[in-house]
C-alpha positions as CSV (number, residue, x, y, z in Angstrom):
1,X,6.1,0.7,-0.2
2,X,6.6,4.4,1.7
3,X,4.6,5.2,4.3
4,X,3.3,8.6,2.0
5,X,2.8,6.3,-0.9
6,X,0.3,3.5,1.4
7,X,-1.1,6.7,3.2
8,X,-2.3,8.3,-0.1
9,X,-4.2,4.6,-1.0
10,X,-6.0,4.7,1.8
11,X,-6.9,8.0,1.7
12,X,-8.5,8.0,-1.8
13,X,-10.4,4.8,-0.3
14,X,-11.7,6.6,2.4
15,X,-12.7,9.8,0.7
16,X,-15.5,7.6,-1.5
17,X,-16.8,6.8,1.5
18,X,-18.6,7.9,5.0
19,X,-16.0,7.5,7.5
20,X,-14.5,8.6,10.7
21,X,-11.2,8.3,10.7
22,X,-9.2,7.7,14.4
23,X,-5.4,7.1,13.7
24,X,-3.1,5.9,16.4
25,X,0.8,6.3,16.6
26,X,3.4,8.9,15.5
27,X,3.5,8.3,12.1
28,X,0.2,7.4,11.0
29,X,-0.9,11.3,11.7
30,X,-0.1,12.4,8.6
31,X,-3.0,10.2,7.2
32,X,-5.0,12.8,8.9
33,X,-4.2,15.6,6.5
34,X,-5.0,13.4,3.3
35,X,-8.5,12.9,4.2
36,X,-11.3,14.8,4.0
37,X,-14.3,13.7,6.9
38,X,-13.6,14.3,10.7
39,X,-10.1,12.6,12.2
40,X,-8.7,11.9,15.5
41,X,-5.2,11.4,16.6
42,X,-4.3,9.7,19.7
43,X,-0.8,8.5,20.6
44,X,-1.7,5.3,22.2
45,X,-4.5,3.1,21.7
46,X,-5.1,2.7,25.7
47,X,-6.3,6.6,25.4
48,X,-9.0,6.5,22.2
49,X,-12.5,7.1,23.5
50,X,-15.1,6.7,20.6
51,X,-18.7,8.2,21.6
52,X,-21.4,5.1,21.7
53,X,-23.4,7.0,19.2
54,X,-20.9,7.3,16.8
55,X,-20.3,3.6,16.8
56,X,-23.8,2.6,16.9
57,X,-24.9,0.7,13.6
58,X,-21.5,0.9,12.3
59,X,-19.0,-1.3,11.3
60,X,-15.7,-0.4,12.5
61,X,-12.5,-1.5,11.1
62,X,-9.4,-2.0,12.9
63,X,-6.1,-1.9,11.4
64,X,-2.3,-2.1,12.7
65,X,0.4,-3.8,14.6
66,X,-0.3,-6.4,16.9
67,X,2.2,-3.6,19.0
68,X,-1.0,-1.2,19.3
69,X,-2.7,-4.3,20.8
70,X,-6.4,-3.1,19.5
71,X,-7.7,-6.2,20.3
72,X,-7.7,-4.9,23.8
73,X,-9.6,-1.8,22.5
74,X,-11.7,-4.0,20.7
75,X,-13.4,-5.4,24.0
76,X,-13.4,-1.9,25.4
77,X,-15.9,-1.0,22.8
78,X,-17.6,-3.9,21.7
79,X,-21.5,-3.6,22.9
80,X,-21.2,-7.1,24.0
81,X,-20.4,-6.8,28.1
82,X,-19.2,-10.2,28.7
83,X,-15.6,-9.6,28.2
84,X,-14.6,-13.6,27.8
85,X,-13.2,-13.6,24.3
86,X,-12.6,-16.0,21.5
87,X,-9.5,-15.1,19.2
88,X,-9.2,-16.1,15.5
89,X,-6.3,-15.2,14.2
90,X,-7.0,-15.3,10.2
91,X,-3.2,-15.3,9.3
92,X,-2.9,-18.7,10.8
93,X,-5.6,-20.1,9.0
94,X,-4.0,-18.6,5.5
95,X,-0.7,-20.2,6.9
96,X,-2.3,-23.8,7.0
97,X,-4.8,-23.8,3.8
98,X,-1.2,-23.1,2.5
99,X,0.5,-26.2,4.2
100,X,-2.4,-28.5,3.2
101,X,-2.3,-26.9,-0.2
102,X,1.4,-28.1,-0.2
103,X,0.7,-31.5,0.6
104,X,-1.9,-32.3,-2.3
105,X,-1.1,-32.2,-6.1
106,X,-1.8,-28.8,-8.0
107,X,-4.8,-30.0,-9.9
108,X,-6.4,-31.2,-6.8
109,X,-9.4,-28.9,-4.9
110,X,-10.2,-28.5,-1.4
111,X,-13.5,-28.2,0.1
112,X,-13.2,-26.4,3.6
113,X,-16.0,-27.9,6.4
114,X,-17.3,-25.1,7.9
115,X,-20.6,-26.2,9.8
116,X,-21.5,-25.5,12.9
117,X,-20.4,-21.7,12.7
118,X,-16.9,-23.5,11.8
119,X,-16.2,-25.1,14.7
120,X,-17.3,-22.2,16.6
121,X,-15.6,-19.2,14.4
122,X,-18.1,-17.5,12.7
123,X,-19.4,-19.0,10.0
124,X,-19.8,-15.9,7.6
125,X,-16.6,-14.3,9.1
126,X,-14.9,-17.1,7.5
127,X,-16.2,-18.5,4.6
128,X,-15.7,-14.4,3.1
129,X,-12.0,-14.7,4.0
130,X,-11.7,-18.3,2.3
131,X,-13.6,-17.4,-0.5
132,X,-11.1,-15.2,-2.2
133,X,-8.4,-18.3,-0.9
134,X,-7.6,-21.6,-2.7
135,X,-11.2,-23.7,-2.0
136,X,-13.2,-24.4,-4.5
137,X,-16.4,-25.8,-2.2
138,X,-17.5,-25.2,1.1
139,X,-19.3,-27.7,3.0
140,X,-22.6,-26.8,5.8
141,X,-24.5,-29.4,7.7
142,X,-27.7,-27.5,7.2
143,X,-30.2,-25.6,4.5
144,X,-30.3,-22.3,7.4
145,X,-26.0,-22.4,7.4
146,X,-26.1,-22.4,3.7
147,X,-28.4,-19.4,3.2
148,X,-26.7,-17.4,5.6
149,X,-23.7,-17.9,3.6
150,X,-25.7,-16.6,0.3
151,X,-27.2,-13.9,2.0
152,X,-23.2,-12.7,3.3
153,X,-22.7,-12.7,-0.5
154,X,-20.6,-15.5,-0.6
155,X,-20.4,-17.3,-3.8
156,X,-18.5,-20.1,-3.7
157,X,-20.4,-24.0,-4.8
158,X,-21.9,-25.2,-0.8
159,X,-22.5,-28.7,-0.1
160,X,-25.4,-29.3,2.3
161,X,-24.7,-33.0,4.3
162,X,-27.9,-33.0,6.0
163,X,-30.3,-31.2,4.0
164,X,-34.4,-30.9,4.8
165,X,-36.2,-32.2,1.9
166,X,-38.8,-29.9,2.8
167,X,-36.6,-26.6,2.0
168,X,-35.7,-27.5,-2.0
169,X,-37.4,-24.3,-3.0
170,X,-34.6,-22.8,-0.7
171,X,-32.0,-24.8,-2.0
172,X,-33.0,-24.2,-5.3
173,X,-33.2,-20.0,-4.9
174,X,-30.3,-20.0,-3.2
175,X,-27.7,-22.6,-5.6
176,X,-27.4,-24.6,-2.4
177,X,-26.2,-28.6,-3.3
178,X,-27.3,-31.7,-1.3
179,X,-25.9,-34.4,-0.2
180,X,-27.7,-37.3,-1.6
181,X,-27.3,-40.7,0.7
182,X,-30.8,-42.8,0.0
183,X,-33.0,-43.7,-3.0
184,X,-36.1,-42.7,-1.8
185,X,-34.1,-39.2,-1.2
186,X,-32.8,-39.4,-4.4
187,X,-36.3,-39.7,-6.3
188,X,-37.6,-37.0,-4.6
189,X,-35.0,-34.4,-5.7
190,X,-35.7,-35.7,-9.5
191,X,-39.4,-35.5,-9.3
192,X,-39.8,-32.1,-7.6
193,X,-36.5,-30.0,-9.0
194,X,-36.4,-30.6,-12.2
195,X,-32.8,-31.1,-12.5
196,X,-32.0,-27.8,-11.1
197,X,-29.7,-28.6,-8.4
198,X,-26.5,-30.9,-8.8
199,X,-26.2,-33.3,-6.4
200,X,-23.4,-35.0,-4.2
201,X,-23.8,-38.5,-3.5
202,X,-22.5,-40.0,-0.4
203,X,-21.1,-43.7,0.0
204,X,-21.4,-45.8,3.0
205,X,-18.0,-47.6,2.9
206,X,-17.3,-48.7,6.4
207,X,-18.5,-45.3,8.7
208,X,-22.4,-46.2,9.1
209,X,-23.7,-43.2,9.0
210,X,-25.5,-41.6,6.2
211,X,-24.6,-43.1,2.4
212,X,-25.2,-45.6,0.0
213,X,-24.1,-49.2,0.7
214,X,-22.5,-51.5,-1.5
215,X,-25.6,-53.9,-2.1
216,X,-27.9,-50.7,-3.2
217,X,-25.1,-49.7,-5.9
218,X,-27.5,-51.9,-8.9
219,X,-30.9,-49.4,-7.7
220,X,-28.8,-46.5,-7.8
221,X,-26.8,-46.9,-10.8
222,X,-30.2,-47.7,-12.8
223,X,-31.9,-44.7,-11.3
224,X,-29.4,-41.9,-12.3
225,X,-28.8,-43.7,-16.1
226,X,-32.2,-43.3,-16.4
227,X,-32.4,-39.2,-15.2
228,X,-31.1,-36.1,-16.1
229,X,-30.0,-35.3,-12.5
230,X,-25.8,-34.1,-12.6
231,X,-24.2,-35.7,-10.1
232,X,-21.4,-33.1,-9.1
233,X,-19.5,-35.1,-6.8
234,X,-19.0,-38.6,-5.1
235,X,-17.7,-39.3,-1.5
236,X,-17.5,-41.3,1.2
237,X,-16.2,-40.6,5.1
238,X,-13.5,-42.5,6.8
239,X,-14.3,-43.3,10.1
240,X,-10.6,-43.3,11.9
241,X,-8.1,-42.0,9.3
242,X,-6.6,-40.5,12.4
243,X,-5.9,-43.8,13.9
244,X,-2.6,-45.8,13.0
245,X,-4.2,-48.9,14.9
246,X,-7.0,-48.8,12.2
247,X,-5.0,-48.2,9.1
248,X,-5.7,-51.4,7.5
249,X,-9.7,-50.6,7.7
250,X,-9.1,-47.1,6.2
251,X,-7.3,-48.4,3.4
252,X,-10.5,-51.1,3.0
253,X,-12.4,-47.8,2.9
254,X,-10.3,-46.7,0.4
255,X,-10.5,-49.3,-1.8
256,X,-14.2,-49.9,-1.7
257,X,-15.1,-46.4,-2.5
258,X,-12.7,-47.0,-5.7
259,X,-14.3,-49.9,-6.6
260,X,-17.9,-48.2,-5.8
261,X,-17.0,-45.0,-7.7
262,X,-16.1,-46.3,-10.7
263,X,-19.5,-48.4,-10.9
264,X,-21.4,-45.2,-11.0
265,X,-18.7,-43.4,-13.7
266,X,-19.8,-46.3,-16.0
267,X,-23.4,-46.1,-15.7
268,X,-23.9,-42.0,-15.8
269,X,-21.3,-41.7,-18.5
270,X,-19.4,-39.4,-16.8
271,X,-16.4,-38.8,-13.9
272,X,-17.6,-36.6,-11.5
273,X,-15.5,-35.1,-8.7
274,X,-13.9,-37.5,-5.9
275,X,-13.6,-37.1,-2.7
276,X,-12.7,-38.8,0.4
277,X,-9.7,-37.5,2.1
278,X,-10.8,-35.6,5.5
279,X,-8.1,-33.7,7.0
280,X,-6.1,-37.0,8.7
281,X,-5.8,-38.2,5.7
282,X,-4.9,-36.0,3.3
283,X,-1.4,-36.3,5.5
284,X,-1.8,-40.3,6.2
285,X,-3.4,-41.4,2.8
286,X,-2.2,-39.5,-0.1
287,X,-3.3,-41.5,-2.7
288,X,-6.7,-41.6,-1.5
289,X,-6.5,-37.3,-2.3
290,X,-8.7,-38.2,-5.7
291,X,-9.8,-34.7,-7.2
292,X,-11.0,-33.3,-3.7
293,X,-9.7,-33.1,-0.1
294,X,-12.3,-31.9,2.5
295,X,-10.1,-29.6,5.5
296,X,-11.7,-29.4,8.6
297,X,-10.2,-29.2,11.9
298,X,-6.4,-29.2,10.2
299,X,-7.7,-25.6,8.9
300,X,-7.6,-24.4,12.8
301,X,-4.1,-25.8,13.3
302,X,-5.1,-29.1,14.4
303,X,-3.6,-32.6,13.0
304,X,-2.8,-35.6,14.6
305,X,-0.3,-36.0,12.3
306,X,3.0,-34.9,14.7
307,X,5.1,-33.7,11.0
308,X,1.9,-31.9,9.9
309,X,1.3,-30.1,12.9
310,X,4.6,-28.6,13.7
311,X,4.0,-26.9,10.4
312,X,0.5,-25.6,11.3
313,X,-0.2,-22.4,13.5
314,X,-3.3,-22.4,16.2
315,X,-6.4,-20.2,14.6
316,X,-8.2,-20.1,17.7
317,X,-7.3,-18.8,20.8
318,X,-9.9,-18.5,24.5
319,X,-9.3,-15.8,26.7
320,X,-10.7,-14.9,29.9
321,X,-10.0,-11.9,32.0
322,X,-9.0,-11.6,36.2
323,X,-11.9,-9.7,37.3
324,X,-10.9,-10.7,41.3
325,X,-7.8,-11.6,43.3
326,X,-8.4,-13.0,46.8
327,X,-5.6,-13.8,49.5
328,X,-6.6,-17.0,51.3
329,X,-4.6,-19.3,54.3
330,X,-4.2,-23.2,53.7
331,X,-6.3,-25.2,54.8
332,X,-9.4,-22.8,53.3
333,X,-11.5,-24.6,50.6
334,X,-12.4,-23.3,46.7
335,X,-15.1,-23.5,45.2
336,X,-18.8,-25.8,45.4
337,X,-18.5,-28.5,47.4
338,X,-15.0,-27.7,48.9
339,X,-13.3,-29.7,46.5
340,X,-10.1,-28.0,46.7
341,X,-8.3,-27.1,49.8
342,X,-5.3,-25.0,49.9
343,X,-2.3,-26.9,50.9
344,X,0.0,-23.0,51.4
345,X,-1.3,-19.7,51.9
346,X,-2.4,-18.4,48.1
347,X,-2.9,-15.6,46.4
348,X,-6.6,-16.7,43.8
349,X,-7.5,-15.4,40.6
350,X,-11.6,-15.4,39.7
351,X,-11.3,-14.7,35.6
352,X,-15.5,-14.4,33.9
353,X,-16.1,-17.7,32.3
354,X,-18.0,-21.0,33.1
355,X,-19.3,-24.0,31.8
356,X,-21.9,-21.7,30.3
357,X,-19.7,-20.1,28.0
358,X,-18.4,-23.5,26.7
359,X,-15.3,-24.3,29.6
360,X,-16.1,-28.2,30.3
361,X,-16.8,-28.2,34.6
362,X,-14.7,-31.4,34.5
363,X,-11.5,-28.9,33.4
364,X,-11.0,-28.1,37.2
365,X,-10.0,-29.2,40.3
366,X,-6.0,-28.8,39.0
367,X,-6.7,-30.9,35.9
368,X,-5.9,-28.1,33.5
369,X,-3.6,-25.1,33.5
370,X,-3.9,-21.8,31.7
371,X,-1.0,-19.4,30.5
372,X,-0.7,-16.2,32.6
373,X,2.3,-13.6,32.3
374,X,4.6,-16.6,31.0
375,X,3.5,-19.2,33.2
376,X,0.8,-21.9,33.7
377,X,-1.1,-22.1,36.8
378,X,-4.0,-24.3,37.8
379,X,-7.8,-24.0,36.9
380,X,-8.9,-24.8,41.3
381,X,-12.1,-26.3,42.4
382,X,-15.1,-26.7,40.2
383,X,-15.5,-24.8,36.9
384,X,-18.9,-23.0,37.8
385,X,-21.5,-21.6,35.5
386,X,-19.9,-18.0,35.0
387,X,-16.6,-18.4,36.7
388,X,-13.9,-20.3,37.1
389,X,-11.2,-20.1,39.9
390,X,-7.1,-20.1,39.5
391,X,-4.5,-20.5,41.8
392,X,-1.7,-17.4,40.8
393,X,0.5,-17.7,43.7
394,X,3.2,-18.0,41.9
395,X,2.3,-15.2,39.6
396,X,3.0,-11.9,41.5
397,X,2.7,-9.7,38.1
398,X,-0.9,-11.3,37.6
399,X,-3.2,-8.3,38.6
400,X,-6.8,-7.3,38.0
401,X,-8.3,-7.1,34.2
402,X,-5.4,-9.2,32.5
403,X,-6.1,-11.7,30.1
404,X,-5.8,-15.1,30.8
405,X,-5.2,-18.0,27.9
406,X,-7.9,-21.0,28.4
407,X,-6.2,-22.8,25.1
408,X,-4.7,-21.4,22.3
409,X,-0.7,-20.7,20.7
410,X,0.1,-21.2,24.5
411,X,-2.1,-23.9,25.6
412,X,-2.7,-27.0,23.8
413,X,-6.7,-27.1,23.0
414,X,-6.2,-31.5,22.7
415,X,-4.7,-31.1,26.5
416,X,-8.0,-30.1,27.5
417,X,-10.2,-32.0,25.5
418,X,-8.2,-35.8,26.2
419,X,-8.6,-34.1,30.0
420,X,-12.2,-34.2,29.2
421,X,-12.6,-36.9,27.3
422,X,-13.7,-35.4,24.3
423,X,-12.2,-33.9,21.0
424,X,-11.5,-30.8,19.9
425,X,-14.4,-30.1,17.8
426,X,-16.6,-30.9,21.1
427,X,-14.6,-27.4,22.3
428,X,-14.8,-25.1,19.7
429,X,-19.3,-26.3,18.7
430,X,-19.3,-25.6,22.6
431,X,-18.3,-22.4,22.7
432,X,-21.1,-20.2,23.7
433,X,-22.6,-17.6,21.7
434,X,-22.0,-14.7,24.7
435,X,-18.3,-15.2,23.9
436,X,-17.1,-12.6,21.9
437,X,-15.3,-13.5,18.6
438,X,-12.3,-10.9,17.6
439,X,-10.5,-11.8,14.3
440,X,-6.8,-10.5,13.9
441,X,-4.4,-11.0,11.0
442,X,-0.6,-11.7,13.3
């Protein structure tokens, strides 16, 4: 559509509500004259200055080409000081619910994992962008995630997969499901709920973790003929549908959750939804897809599947900025303990983030590179609590305040964590809560 044309849309948006409008670029400075509340024009983003009073309590929308680079004034305004950041690029994540959504049959759901501030991402940031998406459940590991979800006003069926027997009045106020994995569990939620709350029982079928064995199928079968209690879904967990070496196991997995499933089906009378395909599998095991896939880490661009993740786009991205350069001789030492010494004389780079902020200290001494101005240079010496050391000799357009890529579309986030002998989902739960999170839509 014409610029005039999307101009006058948002203009009658804007004039229903309190606003300050600030409009960057050439064109967009006839938006000023459609609106009716105070404007400013600037012709670059580098030269907006928004009073802290002004922004104070507000929530501030930014909107335009990645060209305009806001995400740089972003930082510049944000009250946070710590200027470490945490990308999340939302069109990526679009991009591979879409591929997933490919993969699986039309009639089959997906249930996105989003515990543990979803991997790191923001919990309610998220789940209000997926919720007008294709998922038809989210999943929480807690009662407190759930809630906050509720109170963010999103409405889309939650599964709780550890959830406090203690907070059912809070499960029940708030239409928050649990995961059912024991009897005893079980007879709780039908004396004290009153049938109020579906449930979601989990299967033990070769993980060990929480669930149902095989052996306590005649107890559990007996219990829910005998109740009202609506069972909403059944699933199990497969523990290494990533792993081609166990394959055979998965499939066992597979098989006994069939075989377990359709036990319960004949004693409640009913076929409630099935799920047991994590994101590995949903590429690896297609006929395990059932009514339900559960997307976790493969909704951040991550699959270990090498098809499936040339298709996918990174979501997250960690950036740091050069807040020192140092010129030093070889032979000079970086760092605690003097682990590295200089074997040339080096131009150093000191960017603002640590161990603290969720950079493992085993990434250094030259272990693991970061993008800079096209290229990779090393991470040098120790990674310390708030700051971390690189070697930019070979950089000479690397100058003070630029960004610097920890992981992300550049670098490769699994790099790091087989460098640290650790997953990815180890990374992004670690990140700390000082680093700022800025989502953009590329």
């Amino acid at each position: 559509q014409s610029d005039d044309l999307l101009y006058l849309k948002v203009s009658e948006i804007l004039n229903l509500i309190d606003h300050t409008l600030i409009t960057v670029g050439d064109s967009s400075q006839a938006l000023e004259r459609l609106v009716a509340a105070h404007s400013e024009h600037y012709t670059e983003s580098e030269q907006v200055q928004v009073p802290r009073p002004i922004m104070e309590g507000k929530t501030i929308l930014f909107k335009g080409a990645r060209k305009f680079k806001f995400e740089k004034l972003y930082n510049r305004l944000s009250v946070q000081s710590h200027s470490a950041y945490l990308e999340i690029d939302l069109s990526a994540m679009e991009h591979n619910l879409s591929v997933y959504a490919s993969i699986i049959p039309p009639d089959t759901k997906i249930m996105t994992v989003i515990k543990a501030s979803a991997y790191g991402s923001g919990a309610k940031e998220l789940a209000k962008h997926l919720q007008h998406r294709q998922v038809s459940y989210m999943a929480v590991a807690y009662v407190d995630e759930g809630i906050q979800l509720r109170e963010a006003d999103i409405h889309t069926p939650i599964l709780v997969l550890n959830p406090d027997l203690d907070q059912l009045d809070e499960m029940v106020e708030h239409q928050l499901e649990p995961e059912v994995y024991d009897i005893i569990q079980l007879q709780h939620l039908i004396t004290h709920t009153d049938n109020l709350l579906p449930i979601h029982l989990k299967l033990d079928t070769g993980m060990h973790r929480l669930g149902f064995k095989e052996e306590d199928l005649s107890a559990l079968c007996e219990l829910l003929s005998t109740s009202k209690i609506r069972v909403s879904t059944v699933f199990s967990h497969l523990a290494a549908s990533d792993e081609p070496l166990h394959s055979d196991y998965t499939k066992m997995q597979i098989a006994l959750y069939n075989e377990m499933c359709n036990q319960i089906v004949l004693a409640i009378g009913y076929t409630p939804i099935r799920h047991i395909a994590n994101t590995a599998a949903i590429t690896r095991f297609p006929h395990a897809h059932y009514d339900m896939v559960r997307l976790g880490l493969g909704l951040y661009g991550i699959d270990g599947d090498l098809k499936t993740s040339n298709r996918l786009e990174r979501v997250h991205t960690l950036k740091a900025k050069i807040i020192q350069i140092k010129l030093l001789s070889k032979g000079e030492t970086v760092g605690y303990n003097r682990t590295h010494t200089l074997e040339r004389n080096s131009r150093i780079a000191i960017i603002n983030i640590g161990y603290a902020d969720g950079l493992m200290r085993s990434s250094g001494n030259s272990k693991h590179s970061v993008h800079l101005h096209g290229r990779y240079v090393p991470i040098i010496g120790n990674v310390c609590m708030d700051l971390t050391m690189i070697d930019i000799t070979d950089v000479s357009a690397a100058e003070l305040g630029d960004d610097v890529e920890l992981f992300g579309k550049k670098v490769d986030i699994r790099s790091l964590a087989k460098i640290n002998n650790t997953i990815p989902y180890e990374l992004l739960a670690g990140i700390s809560t000082r680093v700022k999170k800025v989502y953009v839509r590329s």
